[in-house]
C-alpha positions in Angstrom: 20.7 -86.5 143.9 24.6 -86.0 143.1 23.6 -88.1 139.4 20.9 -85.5 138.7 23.3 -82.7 139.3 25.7 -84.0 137.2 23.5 -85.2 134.5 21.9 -81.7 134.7 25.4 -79.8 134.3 26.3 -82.2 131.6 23.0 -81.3 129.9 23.5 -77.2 130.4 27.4 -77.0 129.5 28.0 -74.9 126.8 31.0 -76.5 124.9 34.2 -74.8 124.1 34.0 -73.2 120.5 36.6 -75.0 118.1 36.6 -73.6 114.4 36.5 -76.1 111.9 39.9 -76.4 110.4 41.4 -76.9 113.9 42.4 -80.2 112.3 43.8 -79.5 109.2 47.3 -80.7 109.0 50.5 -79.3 107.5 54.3 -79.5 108.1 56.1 -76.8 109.4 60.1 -75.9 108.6 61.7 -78.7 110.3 59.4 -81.3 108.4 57.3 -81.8 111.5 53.4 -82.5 111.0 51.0 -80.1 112.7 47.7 -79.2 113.2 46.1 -75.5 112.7 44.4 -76.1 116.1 47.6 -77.0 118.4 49.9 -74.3 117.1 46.8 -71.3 117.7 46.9 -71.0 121.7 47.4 -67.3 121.9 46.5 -64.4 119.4 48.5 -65.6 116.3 49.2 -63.2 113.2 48.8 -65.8 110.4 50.0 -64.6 107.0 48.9 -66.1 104.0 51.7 -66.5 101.4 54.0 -68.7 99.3 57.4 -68.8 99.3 58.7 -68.7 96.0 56.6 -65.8 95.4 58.4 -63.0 92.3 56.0 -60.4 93.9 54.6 -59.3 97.5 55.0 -62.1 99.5 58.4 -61.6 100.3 57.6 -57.7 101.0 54.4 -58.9 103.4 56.9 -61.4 105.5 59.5 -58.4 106.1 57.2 -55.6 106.6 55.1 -57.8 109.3 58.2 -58.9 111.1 59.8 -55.6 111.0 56.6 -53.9 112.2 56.2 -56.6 115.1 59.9 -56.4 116.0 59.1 -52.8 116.8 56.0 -53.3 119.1 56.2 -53.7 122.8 54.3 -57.1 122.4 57.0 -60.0 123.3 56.5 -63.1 120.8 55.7 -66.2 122.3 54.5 -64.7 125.4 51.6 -62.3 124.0 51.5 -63.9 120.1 52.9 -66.1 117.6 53.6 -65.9 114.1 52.2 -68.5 111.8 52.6 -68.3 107.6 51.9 -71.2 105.6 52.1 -71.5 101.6 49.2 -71.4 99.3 51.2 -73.2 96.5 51.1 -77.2 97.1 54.4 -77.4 95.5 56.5 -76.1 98.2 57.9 -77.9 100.7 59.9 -78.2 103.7 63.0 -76.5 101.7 60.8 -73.7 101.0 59.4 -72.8 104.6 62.7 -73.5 105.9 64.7 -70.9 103.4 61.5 -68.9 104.6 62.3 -69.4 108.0 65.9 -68.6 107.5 65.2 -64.9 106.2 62.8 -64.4 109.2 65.6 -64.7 111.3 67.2 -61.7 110.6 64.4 -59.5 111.5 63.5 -61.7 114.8 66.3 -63.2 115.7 64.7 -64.3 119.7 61.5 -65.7 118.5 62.5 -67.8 115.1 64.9 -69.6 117.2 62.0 -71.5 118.9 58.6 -71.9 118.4 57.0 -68.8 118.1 57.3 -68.4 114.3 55.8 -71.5 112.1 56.3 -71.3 108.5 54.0 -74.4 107.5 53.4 -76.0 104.0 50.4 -78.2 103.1 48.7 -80.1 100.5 46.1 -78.1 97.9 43.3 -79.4 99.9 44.9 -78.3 103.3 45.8 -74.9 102.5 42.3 -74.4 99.9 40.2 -75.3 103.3 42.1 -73.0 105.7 41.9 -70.2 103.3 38.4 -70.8 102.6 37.5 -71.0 106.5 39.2 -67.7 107.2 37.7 -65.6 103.8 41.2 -65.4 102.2 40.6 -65.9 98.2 43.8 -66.7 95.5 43.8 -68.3 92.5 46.5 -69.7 89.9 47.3 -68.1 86.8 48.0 -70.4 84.3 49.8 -68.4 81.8 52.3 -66.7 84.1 52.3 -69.6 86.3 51.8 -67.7 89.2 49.2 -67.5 92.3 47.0 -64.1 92.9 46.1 -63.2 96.2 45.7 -59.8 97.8 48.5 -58.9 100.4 46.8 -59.4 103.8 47.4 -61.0 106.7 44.9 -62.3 109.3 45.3 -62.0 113.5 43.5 -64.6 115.1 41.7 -64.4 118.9 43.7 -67.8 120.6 40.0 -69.3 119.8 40.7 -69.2 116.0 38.6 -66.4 115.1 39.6 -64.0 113.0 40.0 -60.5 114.3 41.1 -58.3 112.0 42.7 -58.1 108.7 45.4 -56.1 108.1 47.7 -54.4 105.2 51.1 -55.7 105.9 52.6 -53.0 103.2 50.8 -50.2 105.1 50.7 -51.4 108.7 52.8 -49.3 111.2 53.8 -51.3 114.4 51.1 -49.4 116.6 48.1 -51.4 113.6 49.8 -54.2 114.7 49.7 -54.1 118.7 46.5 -52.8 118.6 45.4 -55.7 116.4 46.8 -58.2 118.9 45.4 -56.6 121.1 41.9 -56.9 120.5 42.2 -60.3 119.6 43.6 -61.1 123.2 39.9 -59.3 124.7 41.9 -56.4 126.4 44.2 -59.5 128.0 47.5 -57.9 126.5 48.9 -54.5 126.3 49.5 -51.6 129.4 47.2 -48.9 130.5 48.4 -46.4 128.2 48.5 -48.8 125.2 44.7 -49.5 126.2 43.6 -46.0 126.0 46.1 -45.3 123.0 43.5 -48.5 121.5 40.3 -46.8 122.6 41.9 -43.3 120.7 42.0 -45.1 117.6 39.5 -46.8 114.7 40.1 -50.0 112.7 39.6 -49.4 108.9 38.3 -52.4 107.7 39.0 -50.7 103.8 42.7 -50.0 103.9 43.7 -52.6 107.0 45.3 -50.2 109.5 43.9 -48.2 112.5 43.2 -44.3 112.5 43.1 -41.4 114.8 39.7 -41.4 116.1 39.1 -37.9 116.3 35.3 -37.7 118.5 37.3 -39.4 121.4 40.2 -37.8 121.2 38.1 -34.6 121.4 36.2 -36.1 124.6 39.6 -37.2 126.3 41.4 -33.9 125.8 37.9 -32.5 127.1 37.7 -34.5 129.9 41.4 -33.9 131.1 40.9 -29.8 130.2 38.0 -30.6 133.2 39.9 -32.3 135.6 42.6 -29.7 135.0 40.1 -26.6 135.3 38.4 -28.5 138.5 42.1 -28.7 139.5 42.5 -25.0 139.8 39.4 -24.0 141.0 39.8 -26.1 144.0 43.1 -24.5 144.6 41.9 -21.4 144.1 39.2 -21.5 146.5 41.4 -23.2 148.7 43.7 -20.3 148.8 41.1 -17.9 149.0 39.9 -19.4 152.0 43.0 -19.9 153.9 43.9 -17.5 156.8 
């Protein structure tokens, strides 16, 4: 009877959800070989880039880390930072000059693990890209790779939450973004209702005011305040 059970459960389990690049491998700043799947535990902001880059890269790095620096999120404990290089010609040096910079603008978390910059093969960083709907492509003339300036946060399953505009993201786009991706597992009361106030703009990659329920919230505290009175009122009236 206890094989039949276990043959039945063994039948019925549903298993875990792993996305398919889990097992792509790269090498992060210290020249250490990783895969996607061991580093992406937690919500992770992963930001597409290359290093040596003349034009937004550089400006996508520093805005994100600036923004998080200014959130209430603690890295490590409620995200991690991941960028890897979508030029096959950069290297350890790169990611660790990379690194370097980063530093300055998150001085705790780059000391440890909580900030990855990783560098990979053209296949590597072609299938990653491809898996999580980021599109570049090399210009031959100029030599140089075009991309959009986005970066991805990921749920700790690998799925991609949200996409955001690093150059227009305010620290609240990002909290709220990690956030969501944790399922309402990160963030305080008043950050979560500060969330449910707001909208995610899929077209420009930030969040906005969401006017209908801040009308219903200021409506429904106007009513709590009114009943409030009232029932002071009549109290007082009543009293002898």
């Amino acid at each position: 009877m206890r094989t039949a059970l276990i043959l039945l459960a063994c039948l019925f389990a549903v298993p875990a959800w792993t996305p398919a690049w889990a097992e792509i491998a790269m090498v992060d700043q210290e020249g250490r070989a990783v895969t996607i799947g061991k580093l992406v535990d937690r919500p992770v902001v992963l930001a597409p880039v290359y290093y040596r880059c003349p034009n937004l890269c550089s400006a996508t790095l520093a805005s994100t880390l600036q923004a998080l620096a200014r959130t209430t999120l603690v890295a490590g404990r409620d995200y991690k930072v991941i960028a890897y290089s979508i030029d096959p010609q950069e290297g350890t040096a790169e990611a660790n000059d990379a690194w370097q910079i980063a530093r300055r603008y998150m001085p705790n978390a780059a000391d440890g693990d909580d900030i990855r910059f990783l560098t990979a093969t053209e296949e590597a960083s072609r299938a990653l890209s491809s898996a999580i709907g980021f599109d570049y492509q090399k210009d031959e003339r100029t030599q140089q790779i075009d991309h959009p300036a986005r970066i991805a946060v990921l749920t700790p399953q690998g799925a991609v939450a949200r996409w955001l505009n690093p150059l227009a993201a305010e620290p609240d786009d990002l909290q709220f973004a990690v956030m969501e991706a944790s399922a309402g597992k990160i963030g305080s009361l008043a950050e979560r209702i500060q969330l449910y106030c707001h909208h995610y703009d899929p077209v420009s990659g930030v969040y906005r005011p969401l006017a209908g329920q801040l009308m219903m919230a200021c409506g429904l505290v106007t009513l709590a305040a009114l009943g409030g009175y009232m029932g002071f009122a009549l109290w007082k009236e009543r009293r002898p």
